[in-house]
C-alpha positions in Angstrom: 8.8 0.9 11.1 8.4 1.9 14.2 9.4 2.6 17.5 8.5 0.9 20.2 10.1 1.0 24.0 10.3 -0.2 27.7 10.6 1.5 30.9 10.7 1.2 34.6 7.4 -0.5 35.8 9.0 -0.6 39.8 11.9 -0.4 42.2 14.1 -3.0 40.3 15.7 -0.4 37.9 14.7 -2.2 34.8 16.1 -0.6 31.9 14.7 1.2 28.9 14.0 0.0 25.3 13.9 1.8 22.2 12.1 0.4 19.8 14.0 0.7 16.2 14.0 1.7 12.8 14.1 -0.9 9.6 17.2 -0.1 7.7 18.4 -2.2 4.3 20.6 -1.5 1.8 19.6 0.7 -1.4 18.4 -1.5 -4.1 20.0 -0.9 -7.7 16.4 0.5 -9.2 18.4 1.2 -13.2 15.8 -0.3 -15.5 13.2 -1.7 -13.1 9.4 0.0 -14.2 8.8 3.0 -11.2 5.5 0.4 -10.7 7.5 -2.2 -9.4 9.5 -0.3 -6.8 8.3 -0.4 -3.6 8.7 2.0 -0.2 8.3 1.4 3.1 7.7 4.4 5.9 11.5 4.9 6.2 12.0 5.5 2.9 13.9 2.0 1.9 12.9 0.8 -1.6 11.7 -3.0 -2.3 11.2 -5.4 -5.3 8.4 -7.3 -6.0 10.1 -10.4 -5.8 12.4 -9.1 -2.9 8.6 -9.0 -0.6 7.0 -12.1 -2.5 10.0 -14.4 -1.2 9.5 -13.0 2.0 5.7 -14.5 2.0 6.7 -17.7 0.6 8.6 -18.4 3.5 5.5 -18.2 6.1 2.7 -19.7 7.1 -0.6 -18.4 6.1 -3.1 -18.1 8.7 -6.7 -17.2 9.0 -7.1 -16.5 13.2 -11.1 -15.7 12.7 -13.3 -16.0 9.7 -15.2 -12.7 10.5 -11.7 -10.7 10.4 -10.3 -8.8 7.5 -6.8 -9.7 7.9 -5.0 -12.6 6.9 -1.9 -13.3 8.6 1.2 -15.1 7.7 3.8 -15.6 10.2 7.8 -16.4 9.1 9.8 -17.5 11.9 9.3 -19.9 15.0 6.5 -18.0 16.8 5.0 -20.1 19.2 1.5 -21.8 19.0 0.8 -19.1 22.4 2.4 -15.9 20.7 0.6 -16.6 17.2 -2.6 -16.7 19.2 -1.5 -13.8 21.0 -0.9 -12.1 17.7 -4.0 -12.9 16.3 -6.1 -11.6 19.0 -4.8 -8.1 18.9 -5.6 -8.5 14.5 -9.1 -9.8 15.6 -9.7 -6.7 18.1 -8.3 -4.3 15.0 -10.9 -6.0 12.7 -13.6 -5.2 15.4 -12.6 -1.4 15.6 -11.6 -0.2 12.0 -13.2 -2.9 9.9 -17.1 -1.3 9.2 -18.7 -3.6 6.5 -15.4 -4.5 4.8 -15.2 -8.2 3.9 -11.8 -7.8 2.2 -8.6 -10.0 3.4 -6.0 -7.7 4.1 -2.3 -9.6 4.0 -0.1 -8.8 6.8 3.0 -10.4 7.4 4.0 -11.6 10.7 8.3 -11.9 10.6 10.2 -13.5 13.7 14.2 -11.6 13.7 16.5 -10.9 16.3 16.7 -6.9 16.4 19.4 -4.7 18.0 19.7 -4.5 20.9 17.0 -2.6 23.2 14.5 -3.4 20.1 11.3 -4.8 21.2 9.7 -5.0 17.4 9.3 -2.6 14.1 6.6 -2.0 11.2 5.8 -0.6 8.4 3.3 -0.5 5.5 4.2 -0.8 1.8 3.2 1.6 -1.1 4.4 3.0 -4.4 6.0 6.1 -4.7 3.3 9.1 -6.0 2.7 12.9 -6.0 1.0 14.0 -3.5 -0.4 12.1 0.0 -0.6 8.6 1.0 -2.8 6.9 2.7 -2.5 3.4 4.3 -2.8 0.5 2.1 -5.5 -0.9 5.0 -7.0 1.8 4.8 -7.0 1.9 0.9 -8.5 -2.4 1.0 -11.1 -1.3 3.7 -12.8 1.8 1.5 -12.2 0.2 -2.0 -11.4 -3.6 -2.0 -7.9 -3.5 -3.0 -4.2 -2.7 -1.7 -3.3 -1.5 -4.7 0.0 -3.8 -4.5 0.7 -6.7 -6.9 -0.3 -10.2 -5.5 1.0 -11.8 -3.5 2.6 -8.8 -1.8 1.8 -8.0 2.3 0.1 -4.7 3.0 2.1 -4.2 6.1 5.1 -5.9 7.7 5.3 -6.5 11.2 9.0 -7.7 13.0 9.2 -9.4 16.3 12.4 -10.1 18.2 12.2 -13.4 20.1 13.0 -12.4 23.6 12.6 -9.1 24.8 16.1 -9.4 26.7 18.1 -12.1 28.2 16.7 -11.5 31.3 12.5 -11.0 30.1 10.3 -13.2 28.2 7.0 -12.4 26.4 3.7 -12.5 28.3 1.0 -14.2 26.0 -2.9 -14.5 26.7 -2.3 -18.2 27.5 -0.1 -17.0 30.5 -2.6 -14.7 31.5 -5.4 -17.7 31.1 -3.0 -19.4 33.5 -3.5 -17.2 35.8 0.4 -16.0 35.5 1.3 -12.5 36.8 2.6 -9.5 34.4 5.4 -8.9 36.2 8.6 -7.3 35.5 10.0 -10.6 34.4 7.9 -10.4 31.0 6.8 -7.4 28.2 3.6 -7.9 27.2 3.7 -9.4 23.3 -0.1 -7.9 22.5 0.8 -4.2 23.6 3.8 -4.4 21.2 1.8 -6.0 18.3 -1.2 -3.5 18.6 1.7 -0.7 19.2 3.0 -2.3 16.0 -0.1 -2.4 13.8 -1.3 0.5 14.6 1.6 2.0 12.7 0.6 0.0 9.5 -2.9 1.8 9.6 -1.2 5.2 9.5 0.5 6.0 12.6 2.9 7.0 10.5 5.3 10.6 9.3 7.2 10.7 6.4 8.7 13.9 7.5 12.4 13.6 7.4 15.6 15.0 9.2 15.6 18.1 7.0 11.8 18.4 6.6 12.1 16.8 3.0 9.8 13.6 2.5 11.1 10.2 2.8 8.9 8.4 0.8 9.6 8.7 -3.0 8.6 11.6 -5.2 8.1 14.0 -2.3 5.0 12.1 -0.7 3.8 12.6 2.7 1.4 10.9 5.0 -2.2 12.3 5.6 -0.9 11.7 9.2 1.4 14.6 8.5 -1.1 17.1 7.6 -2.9 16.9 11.2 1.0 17.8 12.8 1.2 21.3 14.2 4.2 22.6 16.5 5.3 25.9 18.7 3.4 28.6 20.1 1.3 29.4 16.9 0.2 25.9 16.1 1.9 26.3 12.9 1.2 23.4 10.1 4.6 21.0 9.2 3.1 20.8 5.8 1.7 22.9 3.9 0.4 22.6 0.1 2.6 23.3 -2.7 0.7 25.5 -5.5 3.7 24.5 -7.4 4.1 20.7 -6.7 3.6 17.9 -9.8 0.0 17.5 -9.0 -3.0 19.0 -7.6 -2.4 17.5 -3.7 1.5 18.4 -3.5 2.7 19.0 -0.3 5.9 20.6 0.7 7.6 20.9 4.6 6.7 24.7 6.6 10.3 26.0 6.1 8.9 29.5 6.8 8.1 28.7 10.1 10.6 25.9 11.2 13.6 26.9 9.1 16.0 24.5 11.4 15.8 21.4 11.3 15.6 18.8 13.2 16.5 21.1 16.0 13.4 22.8 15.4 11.5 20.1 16.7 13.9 18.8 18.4 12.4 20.3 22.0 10.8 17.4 23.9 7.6 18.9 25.1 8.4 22.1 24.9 8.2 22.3 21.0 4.2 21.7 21.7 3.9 18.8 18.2 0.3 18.4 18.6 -1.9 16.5 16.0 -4.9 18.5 15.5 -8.5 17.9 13.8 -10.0 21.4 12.7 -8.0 23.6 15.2 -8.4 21.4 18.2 -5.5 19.6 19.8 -6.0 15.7 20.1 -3.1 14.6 21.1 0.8 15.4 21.4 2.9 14.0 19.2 6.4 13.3 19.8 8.7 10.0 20.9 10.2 11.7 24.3 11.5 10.3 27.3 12.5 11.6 30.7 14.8 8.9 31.5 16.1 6.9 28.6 18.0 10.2 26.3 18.4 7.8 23.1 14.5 8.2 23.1 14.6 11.9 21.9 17.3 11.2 19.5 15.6 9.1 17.2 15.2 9.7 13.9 12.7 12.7 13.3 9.8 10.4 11.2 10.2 7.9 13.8 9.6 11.0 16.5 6.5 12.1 14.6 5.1 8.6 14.4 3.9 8.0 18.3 2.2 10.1 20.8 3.6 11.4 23.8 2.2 9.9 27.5 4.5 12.6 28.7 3.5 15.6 27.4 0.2 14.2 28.2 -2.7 15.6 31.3 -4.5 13.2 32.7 -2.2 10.4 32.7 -3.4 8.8 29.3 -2.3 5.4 28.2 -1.6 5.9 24.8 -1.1 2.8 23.1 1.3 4.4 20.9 3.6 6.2 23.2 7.1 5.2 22.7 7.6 4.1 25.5 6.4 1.0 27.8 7.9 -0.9 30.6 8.1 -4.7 31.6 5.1 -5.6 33.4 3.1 -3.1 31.8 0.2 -4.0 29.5 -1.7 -0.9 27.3 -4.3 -3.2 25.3 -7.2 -0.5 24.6 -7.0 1.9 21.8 -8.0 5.6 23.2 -10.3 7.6 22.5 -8.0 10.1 21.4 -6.4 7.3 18.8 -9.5 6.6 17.7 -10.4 10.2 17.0 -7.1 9.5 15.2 -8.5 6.7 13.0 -11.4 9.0 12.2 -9.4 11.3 10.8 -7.2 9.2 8.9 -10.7 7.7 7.2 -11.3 4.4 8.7 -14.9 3.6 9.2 -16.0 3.8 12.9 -18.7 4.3 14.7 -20.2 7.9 15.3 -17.1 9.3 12.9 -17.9 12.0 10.8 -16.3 11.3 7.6 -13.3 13.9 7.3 -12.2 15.2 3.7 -9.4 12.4 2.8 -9.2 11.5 -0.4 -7.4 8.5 -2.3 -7.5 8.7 -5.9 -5.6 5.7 -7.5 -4.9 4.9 -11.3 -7.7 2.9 -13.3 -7.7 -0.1 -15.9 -10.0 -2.1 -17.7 -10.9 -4.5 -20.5 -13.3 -1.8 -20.7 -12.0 0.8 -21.6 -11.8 -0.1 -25.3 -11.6 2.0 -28.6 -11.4 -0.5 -31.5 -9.8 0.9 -34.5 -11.5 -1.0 -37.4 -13.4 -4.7 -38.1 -16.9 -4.8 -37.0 -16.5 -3.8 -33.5 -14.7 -0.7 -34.5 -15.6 2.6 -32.4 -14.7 5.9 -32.0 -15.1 6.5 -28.6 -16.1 4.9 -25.4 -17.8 6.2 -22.3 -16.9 6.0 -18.3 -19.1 7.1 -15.7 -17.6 8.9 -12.7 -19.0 6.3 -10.4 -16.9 3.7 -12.4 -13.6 6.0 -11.8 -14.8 6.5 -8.2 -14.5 2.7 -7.2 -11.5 2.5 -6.5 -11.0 5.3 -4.8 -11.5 7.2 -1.2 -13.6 10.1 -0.8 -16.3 11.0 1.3 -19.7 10.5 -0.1 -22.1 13.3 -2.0 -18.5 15.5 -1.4 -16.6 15.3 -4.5 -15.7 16.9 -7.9 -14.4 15.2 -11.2 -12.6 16.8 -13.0 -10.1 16.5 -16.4 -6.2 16.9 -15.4 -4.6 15.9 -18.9 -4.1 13.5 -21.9 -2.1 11.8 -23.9 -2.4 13.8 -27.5 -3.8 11.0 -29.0 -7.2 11.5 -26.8 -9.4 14.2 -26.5 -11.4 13.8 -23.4 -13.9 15.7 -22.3 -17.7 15.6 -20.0 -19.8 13.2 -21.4 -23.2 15.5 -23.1 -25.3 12.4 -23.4 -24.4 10.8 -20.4 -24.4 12.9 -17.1 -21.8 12.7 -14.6 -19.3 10.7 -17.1 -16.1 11.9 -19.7 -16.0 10.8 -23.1 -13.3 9.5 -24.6 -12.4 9.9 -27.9 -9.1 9.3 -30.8 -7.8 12.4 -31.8 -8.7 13.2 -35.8 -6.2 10.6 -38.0 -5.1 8.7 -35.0 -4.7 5.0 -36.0 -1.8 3.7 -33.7 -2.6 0.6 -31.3 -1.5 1.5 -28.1 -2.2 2.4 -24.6 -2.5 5.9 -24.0 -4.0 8.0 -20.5 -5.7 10.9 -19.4 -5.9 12.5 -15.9 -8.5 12.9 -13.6 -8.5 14.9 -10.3 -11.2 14.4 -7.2 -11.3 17.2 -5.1 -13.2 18.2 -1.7 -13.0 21.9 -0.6 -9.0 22.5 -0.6 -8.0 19.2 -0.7 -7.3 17.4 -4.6 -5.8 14.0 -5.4 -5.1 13.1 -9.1 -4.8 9.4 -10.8 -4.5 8.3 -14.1 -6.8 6.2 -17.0 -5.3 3.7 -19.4 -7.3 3.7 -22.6 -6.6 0.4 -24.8 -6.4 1.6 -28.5 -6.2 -1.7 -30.8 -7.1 -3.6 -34.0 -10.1 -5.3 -33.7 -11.0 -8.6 -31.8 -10.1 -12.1 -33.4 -13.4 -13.8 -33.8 -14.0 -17.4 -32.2 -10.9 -19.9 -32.0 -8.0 -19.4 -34.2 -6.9 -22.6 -35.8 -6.1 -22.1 -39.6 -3.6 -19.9 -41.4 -6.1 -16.8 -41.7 -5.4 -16.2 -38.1 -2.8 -14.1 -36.5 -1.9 -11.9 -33.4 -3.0 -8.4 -33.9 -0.1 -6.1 -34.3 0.3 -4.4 -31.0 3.1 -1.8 -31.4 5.8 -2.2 -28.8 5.3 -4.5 -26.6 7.3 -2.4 -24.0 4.0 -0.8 -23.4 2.0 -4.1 -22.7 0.3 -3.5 -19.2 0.0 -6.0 -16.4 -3.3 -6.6 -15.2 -5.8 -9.1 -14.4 -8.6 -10.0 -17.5 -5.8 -7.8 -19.4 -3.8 -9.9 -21.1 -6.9 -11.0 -24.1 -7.5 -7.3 -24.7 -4.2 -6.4 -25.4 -3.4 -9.0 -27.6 -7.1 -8.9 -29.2 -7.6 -12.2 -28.6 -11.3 -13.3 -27.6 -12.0 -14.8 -24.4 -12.3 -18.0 -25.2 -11.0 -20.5 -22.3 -11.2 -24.6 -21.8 -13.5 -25.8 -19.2 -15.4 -22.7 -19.0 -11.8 -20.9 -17.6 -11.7 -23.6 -14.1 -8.0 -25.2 -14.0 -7.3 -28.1 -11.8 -4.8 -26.9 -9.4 -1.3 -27.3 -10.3 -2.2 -27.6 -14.3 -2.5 -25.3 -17.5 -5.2 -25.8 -19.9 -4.6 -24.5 -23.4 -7.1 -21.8 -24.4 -6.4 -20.7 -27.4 -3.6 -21.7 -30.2 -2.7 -19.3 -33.1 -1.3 -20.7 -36.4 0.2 -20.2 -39.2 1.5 -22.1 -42.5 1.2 -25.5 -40.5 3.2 -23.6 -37.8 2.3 -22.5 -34.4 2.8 -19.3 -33.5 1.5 -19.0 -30.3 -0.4 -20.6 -27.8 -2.4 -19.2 -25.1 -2.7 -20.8 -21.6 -4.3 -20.5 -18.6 -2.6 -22.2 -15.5 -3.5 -22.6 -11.7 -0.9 -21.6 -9.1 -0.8 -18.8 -7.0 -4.2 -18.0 -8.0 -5.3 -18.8 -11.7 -2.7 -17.2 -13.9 -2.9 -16.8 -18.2 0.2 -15.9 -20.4 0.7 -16.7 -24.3 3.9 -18.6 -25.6 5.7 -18.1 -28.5 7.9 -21.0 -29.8 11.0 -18.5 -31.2 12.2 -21.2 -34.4 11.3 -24.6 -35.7 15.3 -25.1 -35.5 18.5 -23.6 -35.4 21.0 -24.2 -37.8 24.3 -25.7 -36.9 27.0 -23.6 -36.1 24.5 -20.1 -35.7 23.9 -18.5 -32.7 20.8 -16.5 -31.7 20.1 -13.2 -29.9 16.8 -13.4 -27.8 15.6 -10.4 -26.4 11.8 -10.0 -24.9 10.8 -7.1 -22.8 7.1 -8.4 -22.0 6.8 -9.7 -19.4 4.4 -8.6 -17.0 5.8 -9.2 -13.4 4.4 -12.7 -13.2 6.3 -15.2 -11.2 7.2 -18.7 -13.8 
């Protein structure tokens, strides 16, 4: 989350705030898939159903049909503070938005924080080699989060007084014509303070150096962080990391930590774009000491108004007093932006790259039947859409494969790889090879899931001919949308040309055998239009026995 704080606006002595850090207990990960664990920017680990609850709690709203981010808000906000809110994701949408039409979920959450704590945010993402960018980011340049549905990209939490003594300022005080004074905080500084952290205003540097967030991941916000006298990098690559991006922490040039950058102003954190300081970096304080003890990510995160010339109003210093209001990105954060790849205006697009893992009902080799082949084809541009990179700047490249594949540049096809079974290799399955995109220095790598199976039931299955195509262990069955048919072979073949009325399944397909069915395959409307098969397990059970059931398919769908 974040950290987000109050000081003295005049003569009264107001006191200080410190804006916190989320904290939760470790959750028990034994036997949960490492695609279903989540991470926050403080390193704290999620469920998927742990962050779906937390949605189906709220309120969904749209505050502008032009914006890209959909809000729901859990808690008893006010109609004036959700307006409030909305406003400050309406003037984001303006700023970082470009030609996106995507609807980014963000999740609005009312709590009473400690003490001194004005609010607190984060972003979501699953734990990778490499960098990470925001997941706003990420739905902006390619469409998609990359979470499951129903899952927030970001969470946002709100105490619901500032302190027993202050109450939040909204736009419909200011409409009234109400002063900011000292008896208020201003609710749309500490929501844009907030969000801003969500869009990657954001370290995953720890105490020691080490990364917080998973398999040693850090933030692309990290690789623009420079201290002391020499400017030196925090990061630096690791020739020897897991994959082609790995980062590791500059030990050689700040073996102590945190007291190496534990120096207020003096330890000259800067974040730099191509050897020129933009801004400092650092949560420090002159008159509220807590401020410079925070934890070091949390330090990392903000930009410092006073290590600052010129008196800038950064809207992510950690600092900000009652009666003050700092509503306006500046141009130093959005140089910032630039750099972290959001589409703005006059930005030259920097070499940040987002390469994320790819399946398809496309991606096909059919072992035998009439549709049986060998081999199938994918063209770079198809890998490349969900991913970021800047345009005309980018190589493809092979990183790896299962042994069942031999993958290699497409000869008939330029600008592709083909895909092909290794000699003898007759096992349904999934199996993946490794791409890398790279741009100068900087290298990201994803993976491919190629769908090996028998070949396609034809039409509507209905007599005792028919049966599910032997599909190895299900263990391996992938969750995806338009998945679920080609993994099981079965044709796509739904009732009512595949429209549900909401709140109802339709049955799409039934597969029989000897008078008996053995399946049936449904498509059902709830949280968006969902399909799964069934599979009755015995016509009966005998008196007196007892039965074992054990099925490890499922695919992460709520019932």
């Amino acid at each position: 989350m974040l950290l987000l704080i109050l000081g003295v606006l005049d003569s009264h002595a107001q006191s200080i705030h410190f804006c916190g850090e989320m904290h939760k207990p470790p959750m028990l990960t034994e036997g949960i898939p490492a695609d279903e664990i989540i991470y926050d920017r403080f390193g704290n680990t999620y469920s998927l159903d742990e962050l779906r609850f937390l949605n189906k709690k709220g309120k969904k709203v749209n505050c502008n049909t032009a914006d890209i981010f959909q809000l729901t808000f859990v808690g008893n906000f006010t109609p004036e503070e959700e307006s409030t809110i909305c406003a400050v994701f309406s003037y984001l949408s303006s700023v970082i938005s470009g030609n996106s039409n995507v609807q980014i979920p963000i999740t609005i959450q009312q709590q009473q924080l400690a003490s001194n704590v004005l609010g607190e945010a984060t972003e979501f993402y699953r734990g990778d080699c490499g960098l990470v960018n925001s997941n706003i980011l990420r739905a902006i340049r390619t469409g998609e989060t990359g979470l499951p549905e129903g899952l927030p990209a970001g969470l946002i939490r709100i105490t619901p007084q500032p302190t027993f003594s202050t109450e939040w300022y909204t736009l419909a005080d200011e409409q009234a014509m109400i002063p900011l004074s000292s008896s208020y905080f201003d609710l749309y500084s500490v929501v844009l303070h907030e969000a801003m952290h969500m869009l990657g205003f954001a370290s995953l540097i720890g105490e020691n150096g080490n990364s917080i967030g998973g398999n040693n991941i850090y933030s692309y916000w990290d690789t623009y962080l420079s201290a002391g006298s020499l400017n030196a990098p925090l990061i630096v690559p690791d020739a020897a990391g897991d994959c082609c991006g790995a980062y590791m922490f500059n030990q050689a040039d700040f073996p102590n930590m945190p007291t190496a950058l534990g120096g207020g102003c003096s330890s000259n954190i800067q974040f730099r774009i191509n050897g020129a300081n933009i801004a400092p970096v650092n949560a420090v304080s002159a008159t509220n000491p807590s401020v410079n003890t925070a934890g070091i990510n949390s330090r990392l995160s903000h930009l410092a108004i006073p290590c600052a010339s010129g008196g800038a109003a950064y809207v992510m210093n950690a600092e900000i007093a009652a009666g003050e209001a700092r509503r306006v990105i500046t141009p130093a954060e959005m140089e910032v932006l630039c750099a972290l790849g959001y589409p703005l205006a006059s930005c030259a697009a920097p070499c940040l790259l987002g390469a994320y893992d790819d399946v398809s009902p496309e991606f096909v080799i059919t072992l035998n039947g009439v549709g049986a082949t060998s081999s199938v084809t994918i063209p770079f541009a198809t890998l490349l859409l969900n991913d970021i990179y800047p345009a005309g700047n980018v190589t493809l490249s092979i990183c790896g494969s299962d042994e069942e594949l031999i993958v290699s540049e497409s000869t008939v096809f330029s600008s592709s790889f083909m895909v092909a079974l290794a000699s003898n290799m007759t096992t349904p399955g999934i199996y993946e090879f490794c791409y890398s995109i790279s741009c100068g220095a900087v290298c990201d790598e994803a993976t491919v899931k190629i769908l090996v199976r028998e070949d396609i039931l034809a039409g509507t299955c209905s007599n005792n001919t028919c049966n599910l195509t032997c599909y190895a262990n299900f263990d391996e069955f992938f969750a995806g949308t338009s998945l679920f048919d080609a993994q099981l072979a079965l044709p796509l073949s739904a009732v009512n040309a595949g429209i549900v009325l909401a709140n109802t399944c339709d049955v799409r397909l039934n597969v029989n055998e000897d008078d008996s069915r053995i399946a049936s395959w449904f498509l059902c409307d709830g949280q968006g239009q969902r399909e799964f098969p069934r599979f009755p397990l015995i016509s009966a059970v005998p008196a007196d026995c007892g039965i074992t059931i054990r099925f490890r398919a499922a695919a992460s769908l709520t019932p």
